[in-house]
GURO-674547 format. One line per field, with one value per atom (N, C-alpha, C): atom name; residue in one letter; residue number from 0; x, y, z. Coordinates in Angstrom, 1 decimal, padded with zeros to 4 digits. Example, Ala and Ser with C-alpha at 12.3 -4.5 7.8 and 13.67 -1.06 7.14 Angstrom:
// residues 2
a (N,CA,C,N,CA,C)
r (a,a,a,s,s,s)
k (0,0,0,1,1,1)
c1 (013.2,012.3,013.2,012.8,013.7,012.9)
c2 (-005.7,-004.5,-003.3,-002.2,-001.1,000.0)
c3 (007.8,007.8,007.8,007.1,007.1,007.9)
END
This chain:
// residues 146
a (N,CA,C,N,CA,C,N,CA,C,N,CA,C,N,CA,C,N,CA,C,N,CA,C,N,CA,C,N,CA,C,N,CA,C,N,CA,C,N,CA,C,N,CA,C,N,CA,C,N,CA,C,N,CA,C,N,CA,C,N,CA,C,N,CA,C,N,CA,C,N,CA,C,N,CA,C,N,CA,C,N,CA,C,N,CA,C,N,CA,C,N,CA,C,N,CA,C,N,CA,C,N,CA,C,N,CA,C,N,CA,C,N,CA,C,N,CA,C,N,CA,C,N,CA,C,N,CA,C,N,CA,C,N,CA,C,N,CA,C,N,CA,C,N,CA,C,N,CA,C,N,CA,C,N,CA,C,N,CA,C,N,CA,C,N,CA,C,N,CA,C,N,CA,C,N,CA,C,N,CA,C,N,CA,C,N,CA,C,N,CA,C,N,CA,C,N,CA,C,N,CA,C,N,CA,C,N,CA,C,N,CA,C,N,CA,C,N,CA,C,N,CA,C,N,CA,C,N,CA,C,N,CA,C,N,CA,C,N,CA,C,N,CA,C,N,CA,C,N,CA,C,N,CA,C,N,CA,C,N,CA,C,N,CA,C,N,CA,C,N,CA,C,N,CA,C,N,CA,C,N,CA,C,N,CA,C,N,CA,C,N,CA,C,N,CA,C,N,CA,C,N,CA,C,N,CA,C,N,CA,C,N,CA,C,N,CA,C,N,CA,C,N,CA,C,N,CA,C,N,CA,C,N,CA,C,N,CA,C,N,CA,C,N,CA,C,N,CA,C,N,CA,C,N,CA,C,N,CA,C,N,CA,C,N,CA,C,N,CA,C,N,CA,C,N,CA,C,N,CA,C,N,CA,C,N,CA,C,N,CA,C,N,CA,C,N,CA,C,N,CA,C,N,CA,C,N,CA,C,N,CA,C,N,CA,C,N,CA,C,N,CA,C,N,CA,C,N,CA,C,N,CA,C,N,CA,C,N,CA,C,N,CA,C,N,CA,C,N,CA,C,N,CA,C,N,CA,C,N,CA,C,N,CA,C,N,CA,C,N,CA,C,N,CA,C,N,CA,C,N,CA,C,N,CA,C,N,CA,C,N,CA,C,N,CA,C,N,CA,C,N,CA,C,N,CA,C,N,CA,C)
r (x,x,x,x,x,x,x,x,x,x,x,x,x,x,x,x,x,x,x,x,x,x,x,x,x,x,x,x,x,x,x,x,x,x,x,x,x,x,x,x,x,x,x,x,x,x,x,x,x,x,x,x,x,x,x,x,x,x,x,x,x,x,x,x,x,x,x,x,x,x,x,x,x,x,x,x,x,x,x,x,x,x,x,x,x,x,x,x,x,x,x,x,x,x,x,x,x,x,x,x,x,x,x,x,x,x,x,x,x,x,x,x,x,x,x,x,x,x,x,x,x,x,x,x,x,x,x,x,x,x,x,x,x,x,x,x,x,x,x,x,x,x,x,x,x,x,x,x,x,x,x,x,x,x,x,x,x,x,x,x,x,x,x,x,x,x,x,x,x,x,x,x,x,x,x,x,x,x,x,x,x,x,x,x,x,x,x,x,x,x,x,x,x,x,x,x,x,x,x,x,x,x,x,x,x,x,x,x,x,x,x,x,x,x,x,x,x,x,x,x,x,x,x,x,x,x,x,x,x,x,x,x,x,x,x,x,x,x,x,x,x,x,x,x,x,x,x,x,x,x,x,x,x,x,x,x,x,x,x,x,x,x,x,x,x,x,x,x,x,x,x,x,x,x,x,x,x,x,x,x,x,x,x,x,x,x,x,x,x,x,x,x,x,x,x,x,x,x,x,x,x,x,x,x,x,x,x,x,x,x,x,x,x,x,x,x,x,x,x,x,x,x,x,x,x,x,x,x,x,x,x,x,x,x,x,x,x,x,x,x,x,x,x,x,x,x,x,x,x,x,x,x,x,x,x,x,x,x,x,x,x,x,x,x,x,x,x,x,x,x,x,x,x,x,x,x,x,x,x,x,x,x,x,x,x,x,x,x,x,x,x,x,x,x,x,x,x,x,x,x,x,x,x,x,x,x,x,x,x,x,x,x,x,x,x,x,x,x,x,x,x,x,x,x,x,x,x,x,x,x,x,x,x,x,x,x,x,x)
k (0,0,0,1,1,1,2,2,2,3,3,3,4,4,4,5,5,5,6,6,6,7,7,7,8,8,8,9,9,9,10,10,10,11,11,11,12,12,12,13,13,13,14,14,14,15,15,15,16,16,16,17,17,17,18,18,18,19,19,19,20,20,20,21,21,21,22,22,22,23,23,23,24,24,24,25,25,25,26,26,26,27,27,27,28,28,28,29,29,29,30,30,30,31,31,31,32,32,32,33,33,33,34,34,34,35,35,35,36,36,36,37,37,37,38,38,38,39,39,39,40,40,40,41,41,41,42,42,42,43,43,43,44,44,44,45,45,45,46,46,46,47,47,47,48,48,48,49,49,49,50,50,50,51,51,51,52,52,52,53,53,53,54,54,54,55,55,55,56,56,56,57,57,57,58,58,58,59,59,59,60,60,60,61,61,61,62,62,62,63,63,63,64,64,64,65,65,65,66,66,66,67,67,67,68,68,68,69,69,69,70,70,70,71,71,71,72,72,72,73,73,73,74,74,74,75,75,75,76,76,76,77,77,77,78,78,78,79,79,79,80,80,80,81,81,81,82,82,82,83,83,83,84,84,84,85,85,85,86,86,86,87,87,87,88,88,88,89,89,89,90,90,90,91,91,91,92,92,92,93,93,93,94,94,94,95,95,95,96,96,96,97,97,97,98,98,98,99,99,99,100,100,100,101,101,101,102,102,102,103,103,103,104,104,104,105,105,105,106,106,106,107,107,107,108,108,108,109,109,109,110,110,110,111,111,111,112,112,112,113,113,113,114,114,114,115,115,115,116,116,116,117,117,117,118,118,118,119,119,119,120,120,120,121,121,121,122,122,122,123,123,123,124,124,124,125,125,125,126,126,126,127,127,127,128,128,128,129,129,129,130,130,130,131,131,131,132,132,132,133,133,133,134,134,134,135,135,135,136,136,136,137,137,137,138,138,138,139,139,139,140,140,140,141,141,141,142,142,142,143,143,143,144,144,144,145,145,145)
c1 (027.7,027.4,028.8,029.0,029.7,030.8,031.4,032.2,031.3,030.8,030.8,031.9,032.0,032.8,032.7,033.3,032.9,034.2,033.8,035.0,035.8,036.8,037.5,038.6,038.6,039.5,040.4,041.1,041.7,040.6,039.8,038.7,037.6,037.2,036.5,035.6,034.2,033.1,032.7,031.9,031.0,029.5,029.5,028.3,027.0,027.2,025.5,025.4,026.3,025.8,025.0,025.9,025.4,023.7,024.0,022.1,021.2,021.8,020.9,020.4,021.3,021.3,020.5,020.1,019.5,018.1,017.6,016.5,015.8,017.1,016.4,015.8,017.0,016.9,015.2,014.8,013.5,012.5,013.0,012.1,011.6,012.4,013.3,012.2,012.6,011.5,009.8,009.9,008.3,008.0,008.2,007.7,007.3,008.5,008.8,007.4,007.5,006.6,005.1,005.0,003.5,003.0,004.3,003.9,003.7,004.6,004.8,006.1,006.7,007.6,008.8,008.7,010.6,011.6,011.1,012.5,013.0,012.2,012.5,013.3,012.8,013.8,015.0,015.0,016.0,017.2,016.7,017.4,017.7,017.3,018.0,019.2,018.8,020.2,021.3,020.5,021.9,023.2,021.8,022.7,023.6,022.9,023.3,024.7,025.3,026.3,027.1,027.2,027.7,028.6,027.7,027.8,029.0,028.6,029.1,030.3,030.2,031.2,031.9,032.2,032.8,033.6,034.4,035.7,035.1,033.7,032.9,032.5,033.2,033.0,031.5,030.6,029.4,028.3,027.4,026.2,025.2,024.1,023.2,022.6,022.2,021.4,022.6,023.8,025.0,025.4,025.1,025.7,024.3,023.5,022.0,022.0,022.8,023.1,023.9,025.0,025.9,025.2,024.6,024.5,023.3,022.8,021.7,022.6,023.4,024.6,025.1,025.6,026.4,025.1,023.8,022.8,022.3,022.4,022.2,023.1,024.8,025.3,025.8,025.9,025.7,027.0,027.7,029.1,029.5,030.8,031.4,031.5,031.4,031.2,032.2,033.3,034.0,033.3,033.3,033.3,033.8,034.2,034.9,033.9,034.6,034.2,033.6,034.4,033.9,033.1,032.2,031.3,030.3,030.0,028.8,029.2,030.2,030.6,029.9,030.0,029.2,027.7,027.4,025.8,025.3,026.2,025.4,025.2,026.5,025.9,025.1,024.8,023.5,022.6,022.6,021.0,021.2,022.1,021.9,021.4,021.9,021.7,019.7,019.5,017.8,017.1,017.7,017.1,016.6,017.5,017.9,016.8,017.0,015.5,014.1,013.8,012.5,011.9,013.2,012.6,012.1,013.0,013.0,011.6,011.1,009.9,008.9,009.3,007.7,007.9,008.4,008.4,008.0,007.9,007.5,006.3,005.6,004.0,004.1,005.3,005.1,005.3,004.3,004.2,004.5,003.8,003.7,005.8,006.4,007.6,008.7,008.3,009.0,008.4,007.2,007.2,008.1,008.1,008.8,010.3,011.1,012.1,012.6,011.8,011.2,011.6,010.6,010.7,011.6,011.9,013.9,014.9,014.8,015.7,015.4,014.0,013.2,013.9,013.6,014.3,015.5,016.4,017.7,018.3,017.8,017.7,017.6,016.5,016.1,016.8,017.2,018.5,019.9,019.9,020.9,021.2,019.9,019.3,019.0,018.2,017.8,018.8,019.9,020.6,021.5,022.1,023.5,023.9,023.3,023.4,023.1,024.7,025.2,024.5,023.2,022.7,024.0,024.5,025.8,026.7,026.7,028.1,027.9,026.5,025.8,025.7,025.3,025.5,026.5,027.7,029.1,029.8,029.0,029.9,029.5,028.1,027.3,027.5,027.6,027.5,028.5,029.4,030.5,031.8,032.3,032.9,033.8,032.8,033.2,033.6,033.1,034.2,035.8,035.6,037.5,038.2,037.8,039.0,039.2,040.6,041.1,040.8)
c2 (024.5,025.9,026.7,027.6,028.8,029.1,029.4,030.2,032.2,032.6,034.0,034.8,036.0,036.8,038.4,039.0,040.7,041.1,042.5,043.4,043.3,043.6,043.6,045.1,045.4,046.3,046.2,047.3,047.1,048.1,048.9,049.9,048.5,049.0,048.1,049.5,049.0,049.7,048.7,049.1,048.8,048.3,046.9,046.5,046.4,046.7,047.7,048.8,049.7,050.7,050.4,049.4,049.6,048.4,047.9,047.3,048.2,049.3,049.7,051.2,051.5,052.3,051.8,050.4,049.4,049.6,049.5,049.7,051.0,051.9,053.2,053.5,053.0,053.0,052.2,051.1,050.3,051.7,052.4,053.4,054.7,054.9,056.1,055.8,054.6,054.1,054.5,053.5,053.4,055.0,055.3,056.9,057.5,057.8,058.2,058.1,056.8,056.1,056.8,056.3,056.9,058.0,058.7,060.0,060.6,059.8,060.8,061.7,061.9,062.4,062.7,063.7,064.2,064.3,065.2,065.3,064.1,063.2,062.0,061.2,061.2,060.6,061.1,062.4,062.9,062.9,062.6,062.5,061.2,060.5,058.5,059.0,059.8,060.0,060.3,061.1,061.8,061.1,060.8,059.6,057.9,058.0,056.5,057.4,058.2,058.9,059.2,060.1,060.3,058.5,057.7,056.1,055.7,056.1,055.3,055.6,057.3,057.7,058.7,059.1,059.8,059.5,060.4,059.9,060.2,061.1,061.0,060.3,060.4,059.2,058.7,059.3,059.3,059.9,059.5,060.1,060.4,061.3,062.0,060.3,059.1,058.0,057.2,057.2,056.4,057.1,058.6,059.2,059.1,059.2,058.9,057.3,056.1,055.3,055.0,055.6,055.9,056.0,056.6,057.7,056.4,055.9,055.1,053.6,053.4,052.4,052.5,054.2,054.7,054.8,055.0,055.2,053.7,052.7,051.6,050.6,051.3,050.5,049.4,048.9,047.9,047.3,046.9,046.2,046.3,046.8,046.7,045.8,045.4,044.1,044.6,044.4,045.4,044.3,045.5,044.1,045.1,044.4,044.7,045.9,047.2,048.5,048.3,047.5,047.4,046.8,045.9,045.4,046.2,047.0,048.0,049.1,049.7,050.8,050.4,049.1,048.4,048.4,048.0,047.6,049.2,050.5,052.1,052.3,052.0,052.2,051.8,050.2,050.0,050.3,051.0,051.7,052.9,053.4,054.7,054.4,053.6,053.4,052.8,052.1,051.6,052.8,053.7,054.7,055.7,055.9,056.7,056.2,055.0,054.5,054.5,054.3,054.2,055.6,056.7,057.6,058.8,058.2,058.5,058.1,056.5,055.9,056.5,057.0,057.7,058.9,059.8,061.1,061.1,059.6,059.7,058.8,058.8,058.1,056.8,056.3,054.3,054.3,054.2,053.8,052.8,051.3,050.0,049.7,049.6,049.5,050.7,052.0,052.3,051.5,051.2,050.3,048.9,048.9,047.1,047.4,048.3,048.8,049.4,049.9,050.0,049.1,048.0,046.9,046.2,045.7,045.0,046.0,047.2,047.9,047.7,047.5,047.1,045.6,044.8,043.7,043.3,044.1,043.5,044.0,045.6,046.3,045.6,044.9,043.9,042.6,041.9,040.8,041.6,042.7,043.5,043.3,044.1,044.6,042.6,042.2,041.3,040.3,039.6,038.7,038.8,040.2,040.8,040.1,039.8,038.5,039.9,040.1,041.2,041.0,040.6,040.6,041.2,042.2,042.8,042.0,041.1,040.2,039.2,038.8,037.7,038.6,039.5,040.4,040.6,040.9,040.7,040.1,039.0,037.7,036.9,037.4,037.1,037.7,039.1,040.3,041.3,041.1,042.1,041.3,040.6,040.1,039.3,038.6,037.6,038.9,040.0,041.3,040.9,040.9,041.3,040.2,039.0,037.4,037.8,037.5,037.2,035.8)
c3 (014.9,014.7,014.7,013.6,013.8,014.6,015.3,016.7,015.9,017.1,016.8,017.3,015.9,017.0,016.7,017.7,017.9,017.3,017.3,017.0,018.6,018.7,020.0,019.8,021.2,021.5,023.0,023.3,024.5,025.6,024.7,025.8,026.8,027.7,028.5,028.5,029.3,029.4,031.0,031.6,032.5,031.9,031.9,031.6,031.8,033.1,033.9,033.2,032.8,032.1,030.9,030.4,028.8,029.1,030.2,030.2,030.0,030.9,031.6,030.4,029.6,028.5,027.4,027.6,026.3,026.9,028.3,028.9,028.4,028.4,027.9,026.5,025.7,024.5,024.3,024.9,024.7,025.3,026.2,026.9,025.5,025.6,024.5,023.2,022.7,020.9,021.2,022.1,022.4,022.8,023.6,023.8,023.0,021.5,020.6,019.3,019.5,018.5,018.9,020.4,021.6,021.2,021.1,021.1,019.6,018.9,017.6,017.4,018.9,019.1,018.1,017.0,016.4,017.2,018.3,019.3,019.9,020.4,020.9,019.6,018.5,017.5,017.1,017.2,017.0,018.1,019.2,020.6,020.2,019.8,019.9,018.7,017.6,016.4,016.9,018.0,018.5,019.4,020.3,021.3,020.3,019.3,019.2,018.3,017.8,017.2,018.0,018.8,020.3,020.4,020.8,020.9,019.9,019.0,017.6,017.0,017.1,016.4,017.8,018.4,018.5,020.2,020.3,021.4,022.5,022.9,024.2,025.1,026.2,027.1,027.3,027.8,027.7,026.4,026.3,025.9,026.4,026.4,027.3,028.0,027.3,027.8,028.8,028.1,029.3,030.3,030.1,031.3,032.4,032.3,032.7,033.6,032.8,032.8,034.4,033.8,034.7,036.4,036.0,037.8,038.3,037.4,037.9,038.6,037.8,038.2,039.6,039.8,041.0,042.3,041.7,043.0,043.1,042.2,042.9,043.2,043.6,044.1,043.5,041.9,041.1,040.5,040.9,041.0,040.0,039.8,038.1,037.8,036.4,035.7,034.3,033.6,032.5,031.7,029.8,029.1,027.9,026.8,026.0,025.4,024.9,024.3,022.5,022.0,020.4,020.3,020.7,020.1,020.5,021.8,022.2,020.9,020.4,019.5,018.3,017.8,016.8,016.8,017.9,018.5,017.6,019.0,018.4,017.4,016.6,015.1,014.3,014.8,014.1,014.3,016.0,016.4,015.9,015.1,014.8,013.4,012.6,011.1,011.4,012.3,012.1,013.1,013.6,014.2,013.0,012.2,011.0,010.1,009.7,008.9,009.5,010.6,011.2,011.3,011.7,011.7,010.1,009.2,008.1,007.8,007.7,007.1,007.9,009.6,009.9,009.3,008.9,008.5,007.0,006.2,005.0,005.1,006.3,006.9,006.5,006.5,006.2,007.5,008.3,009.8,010.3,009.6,010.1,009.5,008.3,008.3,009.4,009.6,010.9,012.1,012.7,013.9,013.9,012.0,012.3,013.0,012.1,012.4,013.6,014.2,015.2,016.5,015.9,017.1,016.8,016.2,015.8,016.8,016.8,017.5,019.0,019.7,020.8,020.8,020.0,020.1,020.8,020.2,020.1,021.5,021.9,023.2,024.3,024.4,024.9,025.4,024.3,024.2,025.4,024.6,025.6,027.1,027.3,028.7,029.7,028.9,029.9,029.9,028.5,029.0,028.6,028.5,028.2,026.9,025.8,024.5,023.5,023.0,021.8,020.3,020.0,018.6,017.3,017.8,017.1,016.7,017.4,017.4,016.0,016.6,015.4,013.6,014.2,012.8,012.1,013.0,012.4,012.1,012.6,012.3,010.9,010.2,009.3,008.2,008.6,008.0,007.3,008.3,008.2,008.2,008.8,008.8,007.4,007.1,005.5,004.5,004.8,004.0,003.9,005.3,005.7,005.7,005.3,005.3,004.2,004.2,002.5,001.8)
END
């Protein structure tokens, strides 16, 4: 098989955070979905942009993150910054679609969309395993070889 590989940078992150942010993110969909919720969708656009694009240390779900990290004591663990920066933007790009396809009543394709994002959160959260990485390495990457 392959060697995978991520974007890399010199930024580190705290990796409890970002579990524990993916936890939410799975919290965050489903609610959304539960409820019907706009604001709740519109709250994941926001946060995964925040994430994705911009020089903010936190987002409303990592700084949330954060404090839950600091009240339970949770050992820093660093791990490289670019490939979580990657991960956001694809939750912001399938956040973008799911919420688009519920607002245009294709229900069952926003839950798929949906659950792929539940998915990959998941991968995240339970065994720290970057779905991002595999994507980039498949996906994005064979762009940029000469």
């Amino acid at each position: 098989m392959k060697n995978l590989f991520c974007p890399i940078s010199d930024e580190r992150v705290n990796e409890k955070v970002t579990r524990l942010t993916a936890l939410l993110t799975i919290i965050v969909v489903i609610t959304a979905f539960a409820l019907g919720s706009w604001f709740l969708m519109a709250f994941l656009v926001a946060d995964f942009f925040i994430r994705g694009f911009t020089n903010m240390k936190f987002s409303p779900m990592s700084c949330a993150s954060y404090w839950m990290v600091k009240l339970m004591k949770l050992p820093l663990k660093q791990t490289d910054k670019a490939p979580k920066i990657f991960a956001a933007r694809m939750g912001l790009t399938m956040t973008l679609v799911f919420s688009i396809l519920y607002a245009m009543q294709y229900t069952a394709p926003a839950f798929i969309v949906g659950g792929i994002l539940i998915f990959f959160a998941a991968l995240e959260f339970a065994f720290a395993f970057c779905a991002g990485c595999t994507i980039y390495t498949y996906l994005v990457l064979p762009f940029y070889k000469n």
